[in-house]
Backbone bond lengths (Angstrom), bond angles and torsions (degrees), N, CA, C in turn:
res aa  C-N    CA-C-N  psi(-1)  N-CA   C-N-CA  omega(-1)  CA-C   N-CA-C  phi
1 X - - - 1.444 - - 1.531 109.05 -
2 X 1.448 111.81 140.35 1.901 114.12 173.76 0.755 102.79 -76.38
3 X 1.358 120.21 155.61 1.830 132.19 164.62 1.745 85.30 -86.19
4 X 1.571 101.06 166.59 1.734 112.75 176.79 1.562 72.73 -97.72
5 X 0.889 151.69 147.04 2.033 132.01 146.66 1.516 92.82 134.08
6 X 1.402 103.21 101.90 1.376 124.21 150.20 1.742 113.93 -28.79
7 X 1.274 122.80 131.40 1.216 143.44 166.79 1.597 109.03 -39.50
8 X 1.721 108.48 -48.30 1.809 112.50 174.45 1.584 105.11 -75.67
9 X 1.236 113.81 176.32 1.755 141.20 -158.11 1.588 83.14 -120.11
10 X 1.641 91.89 131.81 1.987 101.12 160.04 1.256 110.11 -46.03
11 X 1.425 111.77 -41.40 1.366 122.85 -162.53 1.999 110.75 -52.27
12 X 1.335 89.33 -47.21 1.596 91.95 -178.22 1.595 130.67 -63.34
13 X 1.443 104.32 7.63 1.696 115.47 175.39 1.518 90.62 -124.42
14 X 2.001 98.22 113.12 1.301 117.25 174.81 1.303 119.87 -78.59
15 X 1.867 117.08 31.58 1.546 104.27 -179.44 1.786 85.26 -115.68
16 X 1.509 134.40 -18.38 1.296 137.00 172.64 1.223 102.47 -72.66
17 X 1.550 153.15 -41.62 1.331 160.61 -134.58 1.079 108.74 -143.60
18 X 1.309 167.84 35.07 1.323 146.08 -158.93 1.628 110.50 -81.21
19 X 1.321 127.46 -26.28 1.067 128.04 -172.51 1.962 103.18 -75.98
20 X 1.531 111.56 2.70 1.291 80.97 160.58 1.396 135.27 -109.94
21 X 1.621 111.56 32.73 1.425 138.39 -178.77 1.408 104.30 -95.35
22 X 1.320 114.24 121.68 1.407 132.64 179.40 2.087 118.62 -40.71
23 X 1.178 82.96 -9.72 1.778 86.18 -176.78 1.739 97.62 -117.61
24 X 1.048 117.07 52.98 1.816 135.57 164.47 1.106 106.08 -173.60
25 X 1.498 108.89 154.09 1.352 116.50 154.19 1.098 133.21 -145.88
26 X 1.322 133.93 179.72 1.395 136.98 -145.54 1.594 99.25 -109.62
27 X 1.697 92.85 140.49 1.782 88.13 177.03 1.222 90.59 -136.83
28 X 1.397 137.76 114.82 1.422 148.28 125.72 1.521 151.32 -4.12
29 X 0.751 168.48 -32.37 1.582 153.47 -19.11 1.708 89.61 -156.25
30 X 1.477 99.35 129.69 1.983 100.57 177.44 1.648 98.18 -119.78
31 X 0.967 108.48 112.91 1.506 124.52 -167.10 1.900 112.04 25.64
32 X 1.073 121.93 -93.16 1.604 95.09 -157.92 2.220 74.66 -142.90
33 X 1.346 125.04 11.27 1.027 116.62 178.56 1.791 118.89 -119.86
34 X 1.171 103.50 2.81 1.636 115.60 178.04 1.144 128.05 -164.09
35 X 1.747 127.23 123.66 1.443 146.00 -143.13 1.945 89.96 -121.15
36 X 1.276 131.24 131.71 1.260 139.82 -175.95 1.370 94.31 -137.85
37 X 1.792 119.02 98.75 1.475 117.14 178.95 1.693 93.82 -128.26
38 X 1.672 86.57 124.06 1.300 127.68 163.68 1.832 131.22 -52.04
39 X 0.948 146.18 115.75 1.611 135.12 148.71 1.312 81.74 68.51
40 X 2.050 118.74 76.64 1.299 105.68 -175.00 2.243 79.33 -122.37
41 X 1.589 92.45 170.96 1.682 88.47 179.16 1.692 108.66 -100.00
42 X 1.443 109.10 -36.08 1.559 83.36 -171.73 1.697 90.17 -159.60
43 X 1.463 136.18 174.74 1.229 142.64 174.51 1.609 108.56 -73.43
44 X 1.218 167.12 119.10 1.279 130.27 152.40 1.283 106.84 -91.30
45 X 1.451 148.02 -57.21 1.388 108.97 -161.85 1.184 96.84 -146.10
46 X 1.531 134.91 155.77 1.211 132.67 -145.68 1.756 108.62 -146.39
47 X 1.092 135.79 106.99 1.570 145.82 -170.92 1.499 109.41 -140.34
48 X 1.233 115.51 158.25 1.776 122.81 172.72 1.778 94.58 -56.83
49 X 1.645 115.76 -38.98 1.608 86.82 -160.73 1.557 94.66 -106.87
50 X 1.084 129.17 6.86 1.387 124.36 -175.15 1.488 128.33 -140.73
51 X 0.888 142.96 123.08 2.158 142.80 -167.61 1.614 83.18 -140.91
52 X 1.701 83.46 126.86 1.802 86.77 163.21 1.649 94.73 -124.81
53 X 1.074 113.83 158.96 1.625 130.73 175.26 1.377 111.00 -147.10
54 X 1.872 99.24 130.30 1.439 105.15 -176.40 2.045 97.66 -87.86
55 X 1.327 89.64 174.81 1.649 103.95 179.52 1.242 88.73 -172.51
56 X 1.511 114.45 153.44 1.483 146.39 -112.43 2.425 82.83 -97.40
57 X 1.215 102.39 -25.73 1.441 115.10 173.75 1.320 112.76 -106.03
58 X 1.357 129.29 -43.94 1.557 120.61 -160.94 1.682 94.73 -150.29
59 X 1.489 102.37 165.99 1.412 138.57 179.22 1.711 85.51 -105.69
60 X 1.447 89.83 133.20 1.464 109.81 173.02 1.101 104.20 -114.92
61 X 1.006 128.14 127.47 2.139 145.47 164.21 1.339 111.02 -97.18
62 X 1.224 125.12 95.58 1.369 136.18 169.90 1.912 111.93 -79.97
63 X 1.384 124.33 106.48 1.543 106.72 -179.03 1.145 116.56 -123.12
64 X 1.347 142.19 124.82 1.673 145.06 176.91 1.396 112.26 -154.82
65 X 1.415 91.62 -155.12 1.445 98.43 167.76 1.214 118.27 -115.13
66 X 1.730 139.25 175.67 1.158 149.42 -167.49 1.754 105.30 6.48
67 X 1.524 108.07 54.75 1.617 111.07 165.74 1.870 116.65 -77.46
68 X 1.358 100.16 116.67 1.563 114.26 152.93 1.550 151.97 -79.81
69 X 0.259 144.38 -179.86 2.104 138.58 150.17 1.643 95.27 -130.35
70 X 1.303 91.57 103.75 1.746 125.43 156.11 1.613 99.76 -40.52
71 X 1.525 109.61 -65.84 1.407 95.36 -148.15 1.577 87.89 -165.68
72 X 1.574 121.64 136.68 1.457 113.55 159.99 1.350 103.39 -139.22
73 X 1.560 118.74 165.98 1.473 125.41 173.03 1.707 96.64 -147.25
74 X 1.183 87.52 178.67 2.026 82.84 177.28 1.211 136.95 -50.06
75 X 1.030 102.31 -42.14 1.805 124.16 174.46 2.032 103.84 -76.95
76 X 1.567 129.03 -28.95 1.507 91.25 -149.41 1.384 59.56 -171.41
77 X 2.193 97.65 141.59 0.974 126.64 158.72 1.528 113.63 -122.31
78 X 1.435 113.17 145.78 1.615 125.59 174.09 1.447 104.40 -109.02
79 X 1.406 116.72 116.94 1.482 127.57 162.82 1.559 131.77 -114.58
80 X 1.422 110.08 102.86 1.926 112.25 -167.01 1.764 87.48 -103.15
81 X 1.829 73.82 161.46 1.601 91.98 167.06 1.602 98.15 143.56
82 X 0.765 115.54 -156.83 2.152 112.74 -167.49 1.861 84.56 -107.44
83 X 0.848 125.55 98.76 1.469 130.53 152.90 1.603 122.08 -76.67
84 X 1.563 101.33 127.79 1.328 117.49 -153.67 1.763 90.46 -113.50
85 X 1.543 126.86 -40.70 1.249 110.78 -165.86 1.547 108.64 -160.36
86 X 1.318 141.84 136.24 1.492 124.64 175.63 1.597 101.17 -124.10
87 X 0.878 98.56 131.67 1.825 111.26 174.23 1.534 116.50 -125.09
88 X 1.258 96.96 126.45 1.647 124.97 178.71 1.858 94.72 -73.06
89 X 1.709 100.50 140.78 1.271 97.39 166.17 1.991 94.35 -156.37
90 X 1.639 99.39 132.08 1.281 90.89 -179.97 1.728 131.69 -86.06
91 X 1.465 95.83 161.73 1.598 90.86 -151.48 1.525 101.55 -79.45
């Protein structure tokens, strides 16, 4: 029997995917209460109404109320809390 499905992955043509190349990253958003950022570089500053995070292109501005970080590891940060606004700023 044929497969319908090419032997290669969508994934492997970087004009469908680009965010999975180490020089971007992925930003998430689950309705207006949780931020999931991808291939991020470092924390910069951290408050109930404000988290900024650098990435290898932009400063991320996270702003609400009672904002946390769930959880981070090298690769990927989780940020909850009532999110009011995110602004891109280049690095």
């Amino acid at each position: 029997m044929k497969t319908p499905f090419k032997s290669s992955c969508i994934y492997d043509n970087p004009q469908i995917c680009p965010d999975i190349h180490k020089n971007s990253s992925k930003v998430t958003i689950h309705s207006n209460k949780c931020v999931l950022i991808e291939n991020f570089k470092s924390i910069l500053f951290v408050s109930t109404n404000e988290i900024s995070i650098k990435t290898k292109m932009f400063t991320i501005h996270i702003q609400g109320n009672n904002l946390t970080i769930d959880y981070y590891t090298s690769y990927e940060i989780k940020i909850s809390g009532n999110i009011c606004n995110i602004k891109y700023d280049s690095n």
